[in-house]
C-alpha positions in Angstrom: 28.6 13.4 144.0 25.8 12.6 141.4 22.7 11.2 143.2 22.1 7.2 142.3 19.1 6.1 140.3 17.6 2.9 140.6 14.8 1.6 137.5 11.7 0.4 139.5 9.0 -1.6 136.8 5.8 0.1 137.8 2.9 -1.1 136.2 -0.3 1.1 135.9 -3.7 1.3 134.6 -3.7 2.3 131.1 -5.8 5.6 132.3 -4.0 6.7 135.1 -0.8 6.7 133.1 -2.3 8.9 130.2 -3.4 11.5 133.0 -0.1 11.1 134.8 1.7 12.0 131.2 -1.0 14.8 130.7 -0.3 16.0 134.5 3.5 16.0 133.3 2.8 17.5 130.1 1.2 20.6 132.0 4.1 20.4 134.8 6.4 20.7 131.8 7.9 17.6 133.7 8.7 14.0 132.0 6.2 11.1 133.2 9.1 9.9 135.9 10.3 13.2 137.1 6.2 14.1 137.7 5.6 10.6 139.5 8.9 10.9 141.3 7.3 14.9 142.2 4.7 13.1 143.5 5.5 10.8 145.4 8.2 12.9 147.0 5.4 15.6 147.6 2.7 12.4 149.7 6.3 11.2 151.6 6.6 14.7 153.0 3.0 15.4 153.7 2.8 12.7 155.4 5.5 12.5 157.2 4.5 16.7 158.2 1.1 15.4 159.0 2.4 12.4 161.8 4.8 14.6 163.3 1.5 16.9 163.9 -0.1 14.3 165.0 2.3 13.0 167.4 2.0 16.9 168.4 -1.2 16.9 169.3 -1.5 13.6 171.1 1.3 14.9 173.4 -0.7 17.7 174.2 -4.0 16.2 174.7 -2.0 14.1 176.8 -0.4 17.1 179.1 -3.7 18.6 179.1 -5.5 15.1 180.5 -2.6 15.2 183.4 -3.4 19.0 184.8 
């Protein structure tokens, strides 16, 4: 089943776009397949970096309790 797209105005800074395209350029990626890269890449780091988080809060927690 082909995945469903969705057009999303996104309105930018004249600068940060041109680096974005040269970023893309470089990436040998269009300017929405780069910022959708990107995005994609923050999402997951994120979401890596709360569940470590949520890690280490548990422990400090266990370790508070002994």
């Amino acid at each position: 089943m082909p995945e469903h797209r969705v057009a999303l105005l996104l309105r930018l800074r004249r600068e940060l776009k041109e680096r974005l395209a040269e970023f893309a350029k470089h990436e040998h990626r269009s300017l929405n397949q780069q910022i959708e890269f990107i995005l994609e890449q923050f999402l997951s780091e994120t979401a890596n970096k709360s569940r470590n988080e949520q890690r280490e809060e548990e422990r400090q927690r266990k370790t508070r309790r002994s």
